[in-house]
NUNU-860976 format. One record per atom (N, C-alpha, C): residue number from 0; residue in three letters; atom name; x, y, z. Coordinates in Angstrom, 2 decimals, padded with zeros to 5 digits, m for minus. Layout:
! NUNU-860976
  nr rest atom      px      py      pz
 NUM  ala   CA       X       Y       Z
...
! end
This chain:
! NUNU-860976
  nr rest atom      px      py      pz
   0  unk    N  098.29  087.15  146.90
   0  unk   CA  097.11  086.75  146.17
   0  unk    C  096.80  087.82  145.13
   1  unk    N  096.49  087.53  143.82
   1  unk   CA  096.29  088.28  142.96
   1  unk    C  094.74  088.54  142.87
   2  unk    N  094.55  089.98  142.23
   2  unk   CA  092.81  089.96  141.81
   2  unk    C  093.32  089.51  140.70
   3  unk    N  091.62  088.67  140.47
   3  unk   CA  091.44  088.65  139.00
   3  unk    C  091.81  089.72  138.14
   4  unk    N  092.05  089.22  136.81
   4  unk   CA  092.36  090.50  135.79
   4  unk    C  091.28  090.72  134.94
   5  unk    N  090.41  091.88  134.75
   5  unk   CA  089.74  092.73  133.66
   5  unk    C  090.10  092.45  132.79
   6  unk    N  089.02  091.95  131.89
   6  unk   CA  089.80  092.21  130.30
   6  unk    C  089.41  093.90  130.04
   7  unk    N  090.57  094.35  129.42
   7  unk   CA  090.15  095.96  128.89
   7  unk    C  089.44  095.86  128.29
   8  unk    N  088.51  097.21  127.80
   8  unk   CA  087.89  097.30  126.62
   8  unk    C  088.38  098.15  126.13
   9  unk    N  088.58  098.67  125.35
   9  unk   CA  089.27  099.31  124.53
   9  unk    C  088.21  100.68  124.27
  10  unk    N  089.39  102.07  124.46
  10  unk   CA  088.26  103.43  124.45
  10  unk    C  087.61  103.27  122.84
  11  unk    N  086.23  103.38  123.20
  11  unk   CA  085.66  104.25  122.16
  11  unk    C  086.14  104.98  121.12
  12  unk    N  086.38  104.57  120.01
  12  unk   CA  086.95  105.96  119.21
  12  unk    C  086.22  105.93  117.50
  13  unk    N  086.30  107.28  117.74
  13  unk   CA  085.46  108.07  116.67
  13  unk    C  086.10  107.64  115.11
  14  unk    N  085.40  107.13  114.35
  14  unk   CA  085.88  107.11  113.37
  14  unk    C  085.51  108.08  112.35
  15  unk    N  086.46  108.71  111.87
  15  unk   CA  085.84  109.85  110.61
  15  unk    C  086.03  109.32  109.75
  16  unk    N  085.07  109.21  108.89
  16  unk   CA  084.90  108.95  107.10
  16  unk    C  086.00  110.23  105.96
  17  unk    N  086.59  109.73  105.63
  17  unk   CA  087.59  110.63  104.53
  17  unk    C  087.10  111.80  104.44
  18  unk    N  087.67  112.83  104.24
  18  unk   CA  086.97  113.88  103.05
  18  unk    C  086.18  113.79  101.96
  19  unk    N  085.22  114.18  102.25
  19  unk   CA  084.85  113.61  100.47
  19  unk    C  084.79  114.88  099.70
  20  unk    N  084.93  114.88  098.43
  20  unk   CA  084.93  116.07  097.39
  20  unk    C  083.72  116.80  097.86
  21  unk    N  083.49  118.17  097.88
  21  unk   CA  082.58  119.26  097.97
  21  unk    C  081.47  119.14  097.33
  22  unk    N  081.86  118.82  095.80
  22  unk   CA  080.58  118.62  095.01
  22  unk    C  080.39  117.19  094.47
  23  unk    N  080.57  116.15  095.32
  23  unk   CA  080.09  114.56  094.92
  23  unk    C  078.84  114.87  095.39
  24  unk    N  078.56  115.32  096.82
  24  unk   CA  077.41  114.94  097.33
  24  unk    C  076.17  116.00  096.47
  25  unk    N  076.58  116.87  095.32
  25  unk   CA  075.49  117.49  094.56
  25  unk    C  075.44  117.18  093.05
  26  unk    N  076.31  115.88  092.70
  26  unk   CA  076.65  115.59  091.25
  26  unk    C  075.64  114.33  090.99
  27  unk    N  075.45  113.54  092.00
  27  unk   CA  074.98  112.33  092.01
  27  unk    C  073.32  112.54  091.67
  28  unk    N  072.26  113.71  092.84
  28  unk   CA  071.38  114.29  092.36
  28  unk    C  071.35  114.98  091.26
  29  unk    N  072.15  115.94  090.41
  29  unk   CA  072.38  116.58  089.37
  29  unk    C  072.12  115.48  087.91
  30  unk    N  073.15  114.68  088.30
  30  unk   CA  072.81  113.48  087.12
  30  unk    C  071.54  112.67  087.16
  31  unk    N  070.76  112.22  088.05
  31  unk   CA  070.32  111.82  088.47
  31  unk    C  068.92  113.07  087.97
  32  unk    N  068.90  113.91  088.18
  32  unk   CA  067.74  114.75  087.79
  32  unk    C  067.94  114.99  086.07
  33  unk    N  069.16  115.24  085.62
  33  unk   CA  069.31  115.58  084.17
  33  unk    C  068.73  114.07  083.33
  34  unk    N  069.11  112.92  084.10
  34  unk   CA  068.82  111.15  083.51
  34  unk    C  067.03  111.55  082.95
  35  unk    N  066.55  112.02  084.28
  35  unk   CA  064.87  112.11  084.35
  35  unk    C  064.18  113.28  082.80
  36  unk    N  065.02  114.27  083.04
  36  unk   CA  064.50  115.15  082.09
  36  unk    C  064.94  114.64  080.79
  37  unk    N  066.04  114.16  080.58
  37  unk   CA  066.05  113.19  079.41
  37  unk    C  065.36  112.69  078.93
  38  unk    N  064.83  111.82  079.47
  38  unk   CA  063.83  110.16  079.78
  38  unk    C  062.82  110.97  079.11
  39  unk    N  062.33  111.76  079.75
  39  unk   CA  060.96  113.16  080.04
  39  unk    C  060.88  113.57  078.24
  40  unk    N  061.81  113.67  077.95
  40  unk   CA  061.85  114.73  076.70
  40  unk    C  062.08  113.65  075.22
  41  unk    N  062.47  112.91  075.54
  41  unk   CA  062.64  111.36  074.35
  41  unk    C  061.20  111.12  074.36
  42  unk    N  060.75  111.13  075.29
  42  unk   CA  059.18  110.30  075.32
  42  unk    C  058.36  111.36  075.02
  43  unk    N  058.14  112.41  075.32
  43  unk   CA  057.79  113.94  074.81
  43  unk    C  057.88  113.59  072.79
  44  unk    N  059.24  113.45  072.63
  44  unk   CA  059.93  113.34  071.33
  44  unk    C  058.99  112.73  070.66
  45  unk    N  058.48  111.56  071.40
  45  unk   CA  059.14  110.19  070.40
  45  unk    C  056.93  110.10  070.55
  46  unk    N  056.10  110.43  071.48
  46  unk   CA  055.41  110.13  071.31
  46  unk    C  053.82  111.51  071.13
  47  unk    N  055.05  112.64  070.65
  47  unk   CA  054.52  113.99  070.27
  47  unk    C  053.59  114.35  068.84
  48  unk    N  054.35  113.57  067.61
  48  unk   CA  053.92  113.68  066.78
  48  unk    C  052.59  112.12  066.05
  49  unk    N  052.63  111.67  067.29
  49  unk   CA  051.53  110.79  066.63
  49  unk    C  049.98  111.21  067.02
! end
């Protein structure tokens, strides 16, 4: 007589995300702050001399 059979589950496993470049994760804020002071300084520009 057989036991029933278990379905396995399969171990747990860790997935790691790639490497990512060193400085992506400080370029995205960087641009992202330089976009603002832009923005900041056109409108400064543009609505200074009236």
């Amino acid at each position: 007589m057989c036991a029933p059979i278990k379905p396995l589950r399969p171990a747990p496993r860790t997935v790691q995300s790639p490497p990512e470049p060193f400085m992506s994760r400080y370029v995205a804020p960087l641009s992202f702050t330089l976009a603002a002071v832009w923005v900041a300084v056109v409108f400064v520009l543009a609505g200074g001399g009236h």
